[in-house]
Legacy VTK file of the C-alpha trace (Angstrom):
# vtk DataFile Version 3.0
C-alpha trace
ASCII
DATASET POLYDATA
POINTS 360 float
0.000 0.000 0.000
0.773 3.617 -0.587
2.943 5.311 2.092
0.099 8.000 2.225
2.260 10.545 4.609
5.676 11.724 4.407
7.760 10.556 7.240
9.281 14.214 7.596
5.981 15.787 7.650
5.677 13.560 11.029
8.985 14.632 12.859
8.614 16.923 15.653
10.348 20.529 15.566
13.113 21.948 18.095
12.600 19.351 20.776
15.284 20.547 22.251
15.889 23.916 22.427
19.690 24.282 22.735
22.303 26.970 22.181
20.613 29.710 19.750
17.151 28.420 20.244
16.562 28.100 23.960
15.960 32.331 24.528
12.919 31.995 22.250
11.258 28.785 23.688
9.619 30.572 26.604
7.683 32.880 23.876
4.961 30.503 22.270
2.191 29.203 24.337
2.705 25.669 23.032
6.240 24.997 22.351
5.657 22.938 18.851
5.018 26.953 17.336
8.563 27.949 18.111
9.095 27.948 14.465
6.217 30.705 14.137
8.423 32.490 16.470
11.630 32.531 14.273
10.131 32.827 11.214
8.189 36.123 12.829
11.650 37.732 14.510
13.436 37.092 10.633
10.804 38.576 8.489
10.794 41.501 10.774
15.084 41.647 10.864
15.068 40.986 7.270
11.690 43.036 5.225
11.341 45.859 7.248
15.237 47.171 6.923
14.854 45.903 3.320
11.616 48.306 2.776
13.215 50.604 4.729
16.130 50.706 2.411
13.623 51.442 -0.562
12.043 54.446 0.593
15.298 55.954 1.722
17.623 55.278 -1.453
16.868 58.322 -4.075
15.700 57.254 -7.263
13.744 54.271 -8.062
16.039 50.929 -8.415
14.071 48.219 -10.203
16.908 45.794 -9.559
16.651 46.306 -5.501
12.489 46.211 -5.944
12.817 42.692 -8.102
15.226 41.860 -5.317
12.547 42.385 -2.756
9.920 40.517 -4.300
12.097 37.679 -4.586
13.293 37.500 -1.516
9.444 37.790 -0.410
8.325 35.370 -2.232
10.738 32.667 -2.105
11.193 33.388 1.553
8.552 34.487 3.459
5.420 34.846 1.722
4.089 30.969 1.563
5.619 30.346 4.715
3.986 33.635 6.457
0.654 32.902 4.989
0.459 29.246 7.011
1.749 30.556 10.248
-1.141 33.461 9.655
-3.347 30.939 9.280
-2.283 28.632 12.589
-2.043 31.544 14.684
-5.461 33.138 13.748
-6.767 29.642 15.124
-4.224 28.849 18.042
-2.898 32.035 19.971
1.203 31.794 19.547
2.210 34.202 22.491
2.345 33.694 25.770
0.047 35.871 28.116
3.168 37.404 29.524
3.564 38.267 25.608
0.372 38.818 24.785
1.276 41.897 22.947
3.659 39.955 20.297
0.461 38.446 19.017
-0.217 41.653 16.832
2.589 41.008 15.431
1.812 38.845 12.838
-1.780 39.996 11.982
-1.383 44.201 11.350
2.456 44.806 11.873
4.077 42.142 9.251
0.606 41.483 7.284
0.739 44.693 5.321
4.732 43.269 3.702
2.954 40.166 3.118
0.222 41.644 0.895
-2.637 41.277 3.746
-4.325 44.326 5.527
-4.633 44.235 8.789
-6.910 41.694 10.397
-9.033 41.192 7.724
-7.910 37.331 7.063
-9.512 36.594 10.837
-12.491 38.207 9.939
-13.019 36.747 6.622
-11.496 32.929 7.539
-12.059 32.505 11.235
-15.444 34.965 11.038
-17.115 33.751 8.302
-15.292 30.834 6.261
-15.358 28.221 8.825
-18.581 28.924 9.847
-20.282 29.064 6.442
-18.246 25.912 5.532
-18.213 26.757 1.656
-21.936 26.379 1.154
-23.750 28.843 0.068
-23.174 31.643 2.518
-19.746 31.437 2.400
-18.453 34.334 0.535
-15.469 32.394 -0.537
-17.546 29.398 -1.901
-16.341 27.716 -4.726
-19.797 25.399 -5.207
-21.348 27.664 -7.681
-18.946 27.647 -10.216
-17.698 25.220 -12.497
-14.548 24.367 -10.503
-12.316 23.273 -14.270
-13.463 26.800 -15.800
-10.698 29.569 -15.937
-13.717 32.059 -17.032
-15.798 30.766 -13.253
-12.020 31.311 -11.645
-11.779 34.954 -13.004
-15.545 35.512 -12.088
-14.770 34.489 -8.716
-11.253 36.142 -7.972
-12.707 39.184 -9.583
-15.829 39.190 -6.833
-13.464 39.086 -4.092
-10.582 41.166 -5.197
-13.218 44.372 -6.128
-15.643 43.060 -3.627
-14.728 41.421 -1.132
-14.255 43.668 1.643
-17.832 45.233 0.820
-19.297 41.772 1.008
-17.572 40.964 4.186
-18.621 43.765 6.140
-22.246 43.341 4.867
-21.957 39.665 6.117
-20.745 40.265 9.459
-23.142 43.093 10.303
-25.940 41.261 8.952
-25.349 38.634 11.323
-24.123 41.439 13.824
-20.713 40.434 14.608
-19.632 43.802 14.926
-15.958 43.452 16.629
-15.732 41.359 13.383
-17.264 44.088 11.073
-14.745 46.790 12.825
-12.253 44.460 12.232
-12.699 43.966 8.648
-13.355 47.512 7.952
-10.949 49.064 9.949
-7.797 46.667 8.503
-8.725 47.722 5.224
-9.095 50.900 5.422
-5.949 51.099 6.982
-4.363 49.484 4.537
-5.844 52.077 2.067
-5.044 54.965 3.755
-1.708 53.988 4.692
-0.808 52.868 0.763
-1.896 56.281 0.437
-0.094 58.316 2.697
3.634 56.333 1.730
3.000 56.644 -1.793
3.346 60.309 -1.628
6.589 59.709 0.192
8.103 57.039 -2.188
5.402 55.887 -4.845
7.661 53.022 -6.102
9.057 51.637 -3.063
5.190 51.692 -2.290
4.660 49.650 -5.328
6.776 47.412 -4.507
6.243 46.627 -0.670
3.022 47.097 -0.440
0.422 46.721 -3.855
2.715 44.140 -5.376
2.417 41.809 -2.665
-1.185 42.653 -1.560
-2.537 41.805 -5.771
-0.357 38.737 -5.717
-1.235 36.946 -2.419
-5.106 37.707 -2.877
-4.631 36.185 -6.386
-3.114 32.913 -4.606
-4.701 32.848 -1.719
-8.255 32.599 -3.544
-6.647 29.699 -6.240
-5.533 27.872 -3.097
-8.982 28.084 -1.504
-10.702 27.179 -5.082
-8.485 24.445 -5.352
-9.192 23.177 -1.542
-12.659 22.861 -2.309
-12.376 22.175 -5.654
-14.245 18.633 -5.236
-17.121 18.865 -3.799
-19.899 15.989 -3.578
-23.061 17.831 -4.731
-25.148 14.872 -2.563
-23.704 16.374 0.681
-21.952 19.497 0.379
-21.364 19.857 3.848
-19.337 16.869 4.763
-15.671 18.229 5.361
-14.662 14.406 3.479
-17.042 15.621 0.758
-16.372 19.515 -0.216
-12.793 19.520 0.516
-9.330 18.202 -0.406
-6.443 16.942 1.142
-2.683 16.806 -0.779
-0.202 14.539 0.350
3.722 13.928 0.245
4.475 17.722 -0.743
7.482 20.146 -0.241
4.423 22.381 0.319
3.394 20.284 3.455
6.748 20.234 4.374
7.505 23.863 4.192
4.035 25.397 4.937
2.914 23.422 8.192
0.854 20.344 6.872
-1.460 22.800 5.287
-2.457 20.489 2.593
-4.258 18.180 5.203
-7.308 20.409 4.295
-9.888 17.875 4.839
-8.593 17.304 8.941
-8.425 20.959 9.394
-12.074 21.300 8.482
-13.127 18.009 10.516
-11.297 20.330 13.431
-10.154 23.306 12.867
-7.820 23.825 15.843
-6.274 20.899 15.331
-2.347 21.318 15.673
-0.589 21.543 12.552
2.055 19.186 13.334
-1.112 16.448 14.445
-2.333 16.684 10.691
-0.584 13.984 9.501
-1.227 11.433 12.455
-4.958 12.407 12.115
-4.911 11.660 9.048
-3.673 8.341 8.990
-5.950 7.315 12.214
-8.780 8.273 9.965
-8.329 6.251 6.821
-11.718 5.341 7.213
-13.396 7.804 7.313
-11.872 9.232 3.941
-12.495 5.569 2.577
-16.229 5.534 3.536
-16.638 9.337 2.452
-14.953 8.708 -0.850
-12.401 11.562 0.468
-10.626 13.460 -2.763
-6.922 13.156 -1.922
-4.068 13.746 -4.095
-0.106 12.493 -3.746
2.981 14.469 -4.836
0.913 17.804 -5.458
0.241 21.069 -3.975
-2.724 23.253 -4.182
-1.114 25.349 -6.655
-0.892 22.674 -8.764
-4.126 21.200 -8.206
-5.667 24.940 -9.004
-3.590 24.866 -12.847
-4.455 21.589 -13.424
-7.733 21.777 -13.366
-7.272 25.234 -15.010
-5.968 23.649 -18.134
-8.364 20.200 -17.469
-5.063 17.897 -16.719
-7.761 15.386 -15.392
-5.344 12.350 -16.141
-2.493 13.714 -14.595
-4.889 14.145 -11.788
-6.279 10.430 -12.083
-2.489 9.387 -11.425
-1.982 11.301 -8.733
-5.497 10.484 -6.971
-4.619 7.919 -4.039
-7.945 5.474 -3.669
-8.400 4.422 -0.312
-10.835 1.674 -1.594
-9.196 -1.743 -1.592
-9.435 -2.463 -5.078
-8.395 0.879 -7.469
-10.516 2.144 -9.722
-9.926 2.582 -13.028
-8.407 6.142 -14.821
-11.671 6.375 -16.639
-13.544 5.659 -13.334
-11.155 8.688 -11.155
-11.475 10.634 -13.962
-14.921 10.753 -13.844
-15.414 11.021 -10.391
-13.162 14.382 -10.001
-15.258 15.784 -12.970
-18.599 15.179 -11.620
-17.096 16.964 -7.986
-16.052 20.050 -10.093
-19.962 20.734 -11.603
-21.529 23.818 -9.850
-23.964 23.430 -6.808
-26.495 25.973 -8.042
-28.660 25.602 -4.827
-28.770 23.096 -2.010
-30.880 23.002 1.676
-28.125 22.112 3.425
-27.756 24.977 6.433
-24.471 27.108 7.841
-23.480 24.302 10.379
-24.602 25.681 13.397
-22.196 27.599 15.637
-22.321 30.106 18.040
-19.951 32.770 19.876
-17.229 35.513 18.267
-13.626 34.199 17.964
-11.360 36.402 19.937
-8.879 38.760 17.398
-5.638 36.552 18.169
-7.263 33.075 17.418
-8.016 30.940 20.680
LINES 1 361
360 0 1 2 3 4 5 6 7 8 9 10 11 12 13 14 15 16 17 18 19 20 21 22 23 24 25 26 27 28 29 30 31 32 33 34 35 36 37 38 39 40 41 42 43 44 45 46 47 48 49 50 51 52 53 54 55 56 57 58 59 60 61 62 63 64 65 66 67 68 69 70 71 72 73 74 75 76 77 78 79 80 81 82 83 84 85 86 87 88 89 90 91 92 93 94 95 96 97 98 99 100 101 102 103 104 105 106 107 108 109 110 111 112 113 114 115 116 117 118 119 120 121 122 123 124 125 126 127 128 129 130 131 132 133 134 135 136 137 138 139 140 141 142 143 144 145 146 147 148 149 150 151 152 153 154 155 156 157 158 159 160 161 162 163 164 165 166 167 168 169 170 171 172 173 174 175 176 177 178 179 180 181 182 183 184 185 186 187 188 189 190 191 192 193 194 195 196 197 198 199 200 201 202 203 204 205 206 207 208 209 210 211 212 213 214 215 216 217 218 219 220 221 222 223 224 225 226 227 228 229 230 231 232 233 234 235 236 237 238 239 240 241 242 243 244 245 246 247 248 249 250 251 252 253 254 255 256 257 258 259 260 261 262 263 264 265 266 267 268 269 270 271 272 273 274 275 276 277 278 279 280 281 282 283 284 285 286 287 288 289 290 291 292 293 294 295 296 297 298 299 300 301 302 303 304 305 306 307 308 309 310 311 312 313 314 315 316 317 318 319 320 321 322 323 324 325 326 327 328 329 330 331 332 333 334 335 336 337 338 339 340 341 342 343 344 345 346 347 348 349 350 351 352 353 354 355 356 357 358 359
């Protein structure tokens, strides 16, 4: 049978904390997030000087502001993202720290194309409680999930929209700490882009709108490619509307993130559990038909079915069933889970209570 877990994803991170590490270990609440902690202190040693450096050297360099972007992207960005998403869900800081935990939500979200706050409000306020059915303002089961025309339709809606939307949402259902939250991060954001590029339009350019176009761009195909497969017979099932990716560099690097289908069975689930979950509940994924791909990241996933790569998709789909299915048979499968969900009576799972701004 299929090893269906890398054995590195399952290792355990700075058990002990010797020499260079041991100073930071008394900073996160729950000492397997140390690395949440040193990738934090680095990106704020390393992009803020950096940024710095662009608005102070005259002129406009576009070889230091390609420089920056690279040195975003391949370093920080992906990375940052994750550990966003952990820490809006588990609390990283300490209560003697408690003031370190807006660090990573408004002081180093605006260099890693995010406004202030507004991911909690839109993922912990509203995406896990809508569940991507219909109320969920980041659902993907209305579109045809192999259409690059559905994909623009959708990015566009919450790249022009989305804030709008959100803030309608959560003072429709009267969340309002979430509403201020939302609206206040962005406009933040706005007014801050603003203000910097009258002192430095380029550097602005390149710190700030750069980043904030290309991380909503990916951010939305990694969410249309999570719940890119969704079982139109019972949308709601976690093992039905979304998907998990196995034996990645991506799980390796970005905190088991592609165990998408555990995170939404619990979604403060520790991210270095994911794997172990996973394998304890087999199962489940066998009995629920459970979408899961080996040897391919959400990124992938999201141009695959972007340029209908259905049989590289067949090979990578790992069936859980005894006996495999036929190409034909996967193939078939994965395109009936990618037809829209025009309308369907399952509710908002029910859920009650406002998450607190620095996760729980």
């Amino acid at each position: 049978m299929i090893e269906l877990t890398d054995p590195k994803s399952r290792a355990p991170f700075y058990d002990k904390f010797d020499g260079f590490f041991r100073p930071f270990a008394a900073f996160p609440k729950d000492p397997r997030d140390l690395p949440f902690v040193m990738l934090t202190f680095t990106a704020l040693l390393v992009l803020v000087p950096f940024a710095t450096f662009l608005y102070l050297t005259p002129g406009f360099s576009a070889w230091f502001a390609v420089a920056y972007i690279v040195v975003l992207l391949l370093g920080f960005v992906d990375k940052y993202t994750l550990m966003l998403h952990n820490t809006s869900h588990r609390r990283l800081f300490t209560k003697r720290f408690d003031w370190m935990n807006h660090l990573i939500p408004a002081v180093l979200a605006p260099f890693m194309g995010q406004s202030p706050y507004t991911y909690f409000a839109h993922h912990i306020g509203m995406h896990h409680f809508e569940n991507n059915l219909e109320a969920d303002l980041s659902s993907t089961i209305r579109f045809r999930r192999d259409s690059v025309r559905g994909f623009l339709s959708y990015f566009g809606r919450f790249f022009f929209l989305g804030i709008f939307d959100l803030t309608r949402y959560q003072a429709r259902n009267k969340r309002w700490k979430l509403f201020r939250m939302a609206l206040i991060g962005e406009l933040c954001w706005v007014a801050g882009v603003v203000l910097l590029g009258f002192v430095n339009f380029w550097a602005t350019i390149t710190v700030f709108v750069v980043p904030f176009v290309l991380i909503r761009f990916l951010m939305m195909a990694g969410n249309w490619a999570q719940h890119a497969f969704v079982d139109a017979s019972d949308p709601a099932s976690p093992y039905k509307n979304s998907l998990t990716c196995i034996n990645t560099r991506y799980n390796r690097r970005c905190y088991n993130d592609g165990y998408h289908i555990g995170h939404h069975v619990k979604a403060n689930r520790h991210w270095t559990e994911m794997p172990g979950d996973f394998e304890k509940d087999r199962a489940n994924y066998r009995d629920n038909d459970a979408i899961v791909l080996d040897g391919v990241d959400f990124t992938a996933v999201w141009f695959m079915l972007m340029t209908k790569q259905y049989t590289a998709l067949a090979k990578r789909f790992v069936d859980l069933r005894d006996v495999r299915r036929s190409d034909d048979e996967i193939i078939a499968l994965l395109r009936e889970r990618t037809r829209p969900i025009l309308r369907h009576p399952a509710a908002s799972p029910a859920m009650s209570g406002t998450p607190s701004p620095a996760g729980t």
